[in-house]
C-alpha positions in Angstrom: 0.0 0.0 0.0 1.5 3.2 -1.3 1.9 6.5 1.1 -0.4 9.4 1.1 0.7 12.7 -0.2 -1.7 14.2 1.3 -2.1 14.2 5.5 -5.5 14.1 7.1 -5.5 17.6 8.0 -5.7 18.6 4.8 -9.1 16.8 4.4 -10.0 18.0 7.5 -9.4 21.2 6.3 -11.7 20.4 3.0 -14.7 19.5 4.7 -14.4 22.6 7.3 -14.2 25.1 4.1 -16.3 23.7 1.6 -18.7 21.4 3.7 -21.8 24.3 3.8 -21.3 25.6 0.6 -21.2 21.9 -1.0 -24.3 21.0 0.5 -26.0 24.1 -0.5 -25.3 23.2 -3.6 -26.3 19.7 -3.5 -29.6 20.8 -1.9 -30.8 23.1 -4.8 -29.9 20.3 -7.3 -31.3 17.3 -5.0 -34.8 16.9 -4.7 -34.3 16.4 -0.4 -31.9 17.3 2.6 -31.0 13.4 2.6 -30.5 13.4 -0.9 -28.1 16.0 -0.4 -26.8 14.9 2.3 -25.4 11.5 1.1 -24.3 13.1 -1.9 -22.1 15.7 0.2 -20.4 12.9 1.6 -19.9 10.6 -1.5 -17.7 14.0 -2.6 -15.7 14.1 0.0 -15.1 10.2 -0.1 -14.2 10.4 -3.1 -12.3 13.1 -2.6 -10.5 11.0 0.2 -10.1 8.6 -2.2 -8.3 11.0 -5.0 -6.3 13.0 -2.0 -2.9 11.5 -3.6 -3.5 14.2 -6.5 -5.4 17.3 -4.3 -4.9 19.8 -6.4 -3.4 23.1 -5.6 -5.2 25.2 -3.0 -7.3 27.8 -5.5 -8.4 25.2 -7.5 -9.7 22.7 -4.8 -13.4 24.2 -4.5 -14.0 24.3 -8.4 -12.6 20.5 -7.4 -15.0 19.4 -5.6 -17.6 21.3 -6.6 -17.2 19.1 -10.3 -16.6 15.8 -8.2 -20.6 16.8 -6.7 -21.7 17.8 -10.0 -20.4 14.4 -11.3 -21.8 12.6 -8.7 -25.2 13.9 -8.9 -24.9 13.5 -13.1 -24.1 9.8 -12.9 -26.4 9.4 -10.2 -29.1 11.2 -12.1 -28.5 9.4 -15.4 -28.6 5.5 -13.4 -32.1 6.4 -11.8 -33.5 7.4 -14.8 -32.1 4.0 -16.7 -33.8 1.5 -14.1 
């Protein structure tokens, strides 16, 4: 198992800043607070996940905020298969 670039502050640190203004965000594209809510934290796990890349510090909200977007997309597009 390979060693993390990043440290877990620096999450920390990502969820503290962008927590609120990710779930805002989720909220007006979801249709409910739950909804939003688990797709919050599937953006920051993945997130986690992709921490050996972070990107540099003024580009980390547009980050995640495209990781959400994504999220909700592929989300979006499998519910409307089944």
């Amino acid at each position: 198992m390979g060693m993390r670039t990043t440290n877990p502050t620096q999450i920390e640190q990502l969820v503290e800043c962008y927590y609120r203004p990710l779930f805002r965000f989720a909220a007006r594209l979801c249709d409910s607070p739950a909804q939003a809510l688990v797709l919050t934290q599937r953006t920051f796990r993945l997130a986690f996940d992709r921490s050996r890349s972070l990107p540099a510090p003024s580009n980390r909200r547009a980050w995640l905020f495209t990781i959400l977007f994504a999220k909700y997309l592929a989300e979006r597009s499998r519910s409307h298969q089944s």
